[in-house]
VMD Tcl script that draws the C-alpha trace (Angstrom):
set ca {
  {207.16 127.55 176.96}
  {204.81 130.80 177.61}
  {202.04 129.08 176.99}
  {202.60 126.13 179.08}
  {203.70 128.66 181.76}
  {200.13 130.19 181.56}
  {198.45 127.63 182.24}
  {200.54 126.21 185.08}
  {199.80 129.73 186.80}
  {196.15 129.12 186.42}
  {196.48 126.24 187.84}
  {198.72 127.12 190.60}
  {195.78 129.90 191.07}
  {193.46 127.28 191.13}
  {195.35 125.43 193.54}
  {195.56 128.10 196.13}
  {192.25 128.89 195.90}
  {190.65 124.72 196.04}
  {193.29 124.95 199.44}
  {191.53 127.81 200.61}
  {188.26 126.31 199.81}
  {189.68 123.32 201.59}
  {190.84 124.08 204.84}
  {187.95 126.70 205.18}
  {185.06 124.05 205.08}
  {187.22 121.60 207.63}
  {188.35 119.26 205.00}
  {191.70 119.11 205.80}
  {191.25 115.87 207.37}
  {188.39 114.37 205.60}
  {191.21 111.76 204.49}
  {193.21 110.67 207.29}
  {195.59 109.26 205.46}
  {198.09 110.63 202.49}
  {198.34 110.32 199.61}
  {195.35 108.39 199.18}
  {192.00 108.69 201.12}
  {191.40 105.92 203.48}
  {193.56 103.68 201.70}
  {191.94 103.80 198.58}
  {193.30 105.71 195.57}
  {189.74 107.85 195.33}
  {187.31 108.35 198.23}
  {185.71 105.31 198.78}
  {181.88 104.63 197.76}
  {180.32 101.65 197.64}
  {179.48 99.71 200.90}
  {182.11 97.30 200.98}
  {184.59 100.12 200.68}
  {183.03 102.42 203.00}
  {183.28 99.27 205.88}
  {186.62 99.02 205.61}
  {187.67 102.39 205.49}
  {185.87 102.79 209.08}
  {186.92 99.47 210.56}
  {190.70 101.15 209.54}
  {189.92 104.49 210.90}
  {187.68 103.78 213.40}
  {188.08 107.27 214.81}
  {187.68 109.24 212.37}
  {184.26 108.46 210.38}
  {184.16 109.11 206.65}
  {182.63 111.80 205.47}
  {182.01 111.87 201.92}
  {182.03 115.88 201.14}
  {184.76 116.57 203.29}
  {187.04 113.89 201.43}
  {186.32 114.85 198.08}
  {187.54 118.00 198.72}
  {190.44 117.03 200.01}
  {190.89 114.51 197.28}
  {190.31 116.80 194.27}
  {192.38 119.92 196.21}
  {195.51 116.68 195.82}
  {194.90 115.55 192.23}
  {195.30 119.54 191.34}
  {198.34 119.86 193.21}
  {199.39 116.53 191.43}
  {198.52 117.70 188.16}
  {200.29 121.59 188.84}
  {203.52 119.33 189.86}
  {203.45 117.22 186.70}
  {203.11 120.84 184.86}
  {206.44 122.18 186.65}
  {208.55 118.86 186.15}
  {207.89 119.39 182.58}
  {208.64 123.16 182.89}
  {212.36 121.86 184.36}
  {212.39 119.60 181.13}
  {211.52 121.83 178.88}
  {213.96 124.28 180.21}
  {216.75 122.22 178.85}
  {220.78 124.01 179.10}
  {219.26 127.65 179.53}
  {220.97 128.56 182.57}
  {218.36 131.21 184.14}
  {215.40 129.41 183.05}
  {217.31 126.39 184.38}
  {217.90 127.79 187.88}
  {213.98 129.27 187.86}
  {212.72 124.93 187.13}
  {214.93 123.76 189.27}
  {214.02 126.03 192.07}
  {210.48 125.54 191.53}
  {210.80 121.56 191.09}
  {212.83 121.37 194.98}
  {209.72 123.59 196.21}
  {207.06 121.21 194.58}
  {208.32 118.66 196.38}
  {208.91 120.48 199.52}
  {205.25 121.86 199.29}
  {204.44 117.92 198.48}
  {206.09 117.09 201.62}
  {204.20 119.97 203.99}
  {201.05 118.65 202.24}
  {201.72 115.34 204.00}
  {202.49 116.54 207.47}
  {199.50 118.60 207.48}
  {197.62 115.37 207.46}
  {200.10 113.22 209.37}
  {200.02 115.82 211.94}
  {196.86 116.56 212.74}
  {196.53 120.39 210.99}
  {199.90 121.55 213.18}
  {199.23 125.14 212.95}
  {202.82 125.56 211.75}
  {202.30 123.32 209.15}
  {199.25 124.47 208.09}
  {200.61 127.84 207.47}
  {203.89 126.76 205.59}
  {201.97 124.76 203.17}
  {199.71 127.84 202.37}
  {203.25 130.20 201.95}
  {204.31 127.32 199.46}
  {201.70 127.51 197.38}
  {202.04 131.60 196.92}
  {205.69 131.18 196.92}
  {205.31 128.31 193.68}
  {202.71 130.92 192.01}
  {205.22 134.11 192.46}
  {208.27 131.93 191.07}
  {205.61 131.11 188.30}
  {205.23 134.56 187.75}
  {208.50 135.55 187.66}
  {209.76 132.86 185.26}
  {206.88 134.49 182.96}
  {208.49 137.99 183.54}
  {211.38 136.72 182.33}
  {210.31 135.07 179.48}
  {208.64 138.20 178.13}
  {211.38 140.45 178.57}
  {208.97 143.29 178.12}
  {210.13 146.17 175.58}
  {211.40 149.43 178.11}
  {211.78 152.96 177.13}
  {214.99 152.86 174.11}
  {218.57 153.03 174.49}
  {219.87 156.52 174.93}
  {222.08 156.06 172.04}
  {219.50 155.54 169.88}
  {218.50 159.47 171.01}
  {219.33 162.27 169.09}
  {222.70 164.25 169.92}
  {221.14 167.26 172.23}
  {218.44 164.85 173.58}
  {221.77 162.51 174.78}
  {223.15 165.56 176.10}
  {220.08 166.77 178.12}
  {219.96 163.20 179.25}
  {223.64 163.29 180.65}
  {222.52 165.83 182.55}
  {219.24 164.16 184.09}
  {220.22 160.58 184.36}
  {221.98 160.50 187.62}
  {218.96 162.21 188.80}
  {216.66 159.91 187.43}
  {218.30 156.93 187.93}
  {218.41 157.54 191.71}
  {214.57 158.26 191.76}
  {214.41 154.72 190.80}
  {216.57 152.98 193.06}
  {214.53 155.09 195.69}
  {211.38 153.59 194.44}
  {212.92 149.87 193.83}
  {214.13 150.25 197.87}
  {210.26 151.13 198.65}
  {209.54 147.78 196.81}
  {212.02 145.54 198.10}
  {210.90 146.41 201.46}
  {207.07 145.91 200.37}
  {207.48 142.28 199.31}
  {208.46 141.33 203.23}
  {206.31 143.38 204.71}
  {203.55 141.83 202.54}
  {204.85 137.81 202.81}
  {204.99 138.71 206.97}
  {200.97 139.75 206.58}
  {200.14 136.45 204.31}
  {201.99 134.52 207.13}
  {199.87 135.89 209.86}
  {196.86 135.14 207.90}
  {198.03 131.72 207.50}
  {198.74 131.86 211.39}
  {195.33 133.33 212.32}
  {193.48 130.43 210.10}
  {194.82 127.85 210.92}
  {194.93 128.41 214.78}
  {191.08 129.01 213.90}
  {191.43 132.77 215.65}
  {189.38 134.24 212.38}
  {186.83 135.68 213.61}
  {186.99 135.27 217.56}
  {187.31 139.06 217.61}
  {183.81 140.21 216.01}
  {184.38 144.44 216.37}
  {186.20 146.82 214.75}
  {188.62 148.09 214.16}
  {190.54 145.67 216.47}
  {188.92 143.36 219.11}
  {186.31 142.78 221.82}
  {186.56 144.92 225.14}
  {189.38 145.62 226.53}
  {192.17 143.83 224.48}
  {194.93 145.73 224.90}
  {195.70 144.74 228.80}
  {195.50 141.32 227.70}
  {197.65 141.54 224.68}
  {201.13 139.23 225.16}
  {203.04 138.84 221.62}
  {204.03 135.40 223.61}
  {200.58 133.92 222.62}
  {201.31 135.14 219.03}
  {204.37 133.17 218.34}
  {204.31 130.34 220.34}
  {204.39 127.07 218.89}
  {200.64 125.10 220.02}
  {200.64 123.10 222.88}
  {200.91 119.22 222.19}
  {197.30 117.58 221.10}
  {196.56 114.85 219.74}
  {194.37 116.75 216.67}
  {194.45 120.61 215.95}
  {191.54 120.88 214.06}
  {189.61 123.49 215.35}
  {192.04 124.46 217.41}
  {193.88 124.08 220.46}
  {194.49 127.28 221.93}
  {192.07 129.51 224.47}
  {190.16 132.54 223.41}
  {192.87 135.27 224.76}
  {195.37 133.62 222.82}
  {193.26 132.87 219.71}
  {192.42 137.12 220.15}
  {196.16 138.06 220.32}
  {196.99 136.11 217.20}
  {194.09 138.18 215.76}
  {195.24 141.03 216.79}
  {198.22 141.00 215.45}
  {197.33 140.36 212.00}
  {194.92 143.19 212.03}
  {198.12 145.55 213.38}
  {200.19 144.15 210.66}
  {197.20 144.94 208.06}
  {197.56 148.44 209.34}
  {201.34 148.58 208.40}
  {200.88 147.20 205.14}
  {198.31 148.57 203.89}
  {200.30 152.38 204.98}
  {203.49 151.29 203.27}
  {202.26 149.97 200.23}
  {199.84 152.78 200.08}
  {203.55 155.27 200.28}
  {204.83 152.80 197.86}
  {202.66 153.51 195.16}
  {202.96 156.81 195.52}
  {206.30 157.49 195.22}
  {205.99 155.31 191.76}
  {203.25 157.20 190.81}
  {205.04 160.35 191.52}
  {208.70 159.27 190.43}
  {207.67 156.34 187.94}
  {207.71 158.12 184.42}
  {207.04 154.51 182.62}
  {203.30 154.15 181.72}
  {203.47 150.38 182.10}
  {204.48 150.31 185.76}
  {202.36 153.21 187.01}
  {199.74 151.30 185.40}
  {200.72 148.66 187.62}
  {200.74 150.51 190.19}
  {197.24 151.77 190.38}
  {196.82 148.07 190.08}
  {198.12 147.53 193.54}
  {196.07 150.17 194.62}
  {192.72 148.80 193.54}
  {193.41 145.38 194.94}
  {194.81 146.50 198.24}
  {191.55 148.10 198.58}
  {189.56 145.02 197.42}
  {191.57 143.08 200.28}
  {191.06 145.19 202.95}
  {187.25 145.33 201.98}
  {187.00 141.87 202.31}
  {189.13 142.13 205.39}
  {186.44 143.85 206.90}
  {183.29 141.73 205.59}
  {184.88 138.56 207.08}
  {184.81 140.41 210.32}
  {181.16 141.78 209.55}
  {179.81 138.92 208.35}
  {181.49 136.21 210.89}
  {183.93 134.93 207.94}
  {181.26 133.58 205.00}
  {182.88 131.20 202.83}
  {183.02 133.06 199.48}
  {184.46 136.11 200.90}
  {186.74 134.08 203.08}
  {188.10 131.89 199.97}
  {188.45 135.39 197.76}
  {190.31 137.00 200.59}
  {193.31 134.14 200.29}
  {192.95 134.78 196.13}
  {193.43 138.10 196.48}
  {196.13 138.30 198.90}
  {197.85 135.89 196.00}
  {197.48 138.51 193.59}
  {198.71 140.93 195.89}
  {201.40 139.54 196.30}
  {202.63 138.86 192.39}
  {201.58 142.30 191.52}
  {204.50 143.14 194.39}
  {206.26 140.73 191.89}
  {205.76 142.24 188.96}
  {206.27 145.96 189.98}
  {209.65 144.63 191.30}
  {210.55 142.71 187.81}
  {209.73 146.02 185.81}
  {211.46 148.45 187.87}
  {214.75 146.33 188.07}
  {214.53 146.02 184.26}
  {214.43 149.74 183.49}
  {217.16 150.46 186.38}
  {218.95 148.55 184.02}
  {218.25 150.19 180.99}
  {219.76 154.06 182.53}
  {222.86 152.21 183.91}
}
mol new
graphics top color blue
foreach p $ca { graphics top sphere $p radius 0.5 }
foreach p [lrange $ca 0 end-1] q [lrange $ca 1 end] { graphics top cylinder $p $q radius 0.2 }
display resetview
């Protein structure tokens, strides 16, 4: 079971990032149809194929890059979904791992599901942005299910300490053990704070708002006056296609906006949040995780920044969703290990 469960989370890595890669080149609807591609199991490519795709799509020429992308980005998803049903198989009468298949077998199908709106909808913005938290939700179950599986070795049972070390521990638990619950609350309030700035990026890509503010460190002239959180959360007007976006320029800049604001937030609290493990933490293991966070928080915001700098390159653009997903199940893991060794002093 481990080893199946590594490779279905490089897979479900390699998934988010062929999305990325996806719906930053345009692809998203180089097949118009789903699941197939122009009603043909594989993008079509020999003449006769190619004439009737466009004389059933008439609108919407083939283009042969564009659909291969969006064709290979579906027969990884397929193949990550075969890997999870056989993850619920495997997982047999265990109840947790049970609960942890089934779980992640209802969101492969939801996630299926999303992945047909976005094309049956046009690339609703909504849509768009729910399919990309489904993928980083599937990988962070994924993770967790691993966690769990390990059940990684924590600091020994306090009986198995020597008479006056149990007694100088008596004295120190309750002191310890609420320096962790302090530091698990900082967590617990990291992981939302984190999913609401993955959203927004979601939000700000696929209302195609990345990089209609060019300055730093928030926007072009004089943004503030024209600031209304109304253009932030408002569902898009009705259109008959939302790729490239429907939405003027103010509105695109407020959705901006906000996601840089939000940055700010995060990147303060998780920034207090590895401090107080690094200062209340005594296990090696999760400080060591914790300077993890660290490191890639700054890697994120660095690349933050170049997509701003650089007007959003591709590469850059593609390893700024990849490392928001390891962000995020580093937030994951940090959690896992601290509940396990608040469990331990109880």
């Amino acid at each position: 079971m481990s080893k199946l469960l590594n490779l279905t989370i490089l897979l479900a890595f390699f998934v988010i990032i062929l999305g990325a890669y996806t719906r930053l080149t345009d692809a998203g609807l180089g097949c118009p149809d789903w699941p197939g591609c122009y009603g043909f199991n594989a993008v079509p490519t020999n003449a006769q194929d190619i004439a009737s795709a466009q004389l059933a799509y008439p609108n919407q020429p083939l283009q042969p890059e564009k659909a291969w992308n969006e064709m290979i980005h579906r027969y990884i998803a397929g193949l990550l979904g075969l890997l999870i049903l056989i993850i619920f198989i495997v997982s047999g009468k265990q109840r947790q791992q049970l609960r942890l298949a089934t779980a992640l077998t209802l969101l492969v199908l939801f996630q299926a599901a999303l992945g047909m709106w976005t094309v049956t909808m046009n690339l609703q913005p909504i849509i768009v942005m729910g399919h990309l938290l489904g993928g980083f939700s599937i990988l962070s179950l994924l993770v967790l299910f691993r966690l769990r599986l390990s059940r990684p070795a924590m600091p020994p049972n306090l009986l198995t300490q020597p008479l006056n070390d149990l007694r100088h521990s008596e004295r120190i638990l309750p002191i310890h053990r609420q320096r962790l619950v302090r530091v698990q609350l900082y967590c617990v309030i990291a992981l939302p704070v984190v999913i609401i700035q993955i959203a927004l990026g979601g939000w700000t890509s696929s209302n195609y708002a990345a990089i209609v503010c060019t300055e730093l460190p928030i926007c072009n002239g004089d943004w503030l006056s024209r600031f209304n959180l109304n253009d932030v959360f408002s569902l898009s007007p009705v259109a008959d296609t939302y790729q490239y976006g429907v939405r003027d320029t103010i509105a695109r800049m407020n959705i901006h906006i906000t996601h840089r604001i939000w940055a700010g937030v995060t990147i303060v609290y998780l920034l207090l949040t590895a401090y107080q493990l690094l200062k209340h933490q005594p296990e090696r293991k999760i400080r060591f995780v914790a300077i993890t966070l660290l490191v890639i928080l700054c890697l994120q915001v660095s690349l933050g920044i170049a997509n701003v700098l650089f007007l959003l390159p591709l590469g850059i653009a593609v390893a700024h969703n990849l490392v928001a997903a390891i962000l995020l199940i580093t937030l994951v893991t940090l959690l896992w290990f601290n509940q396990q060794q608040l469990q331990e002093v109880s």
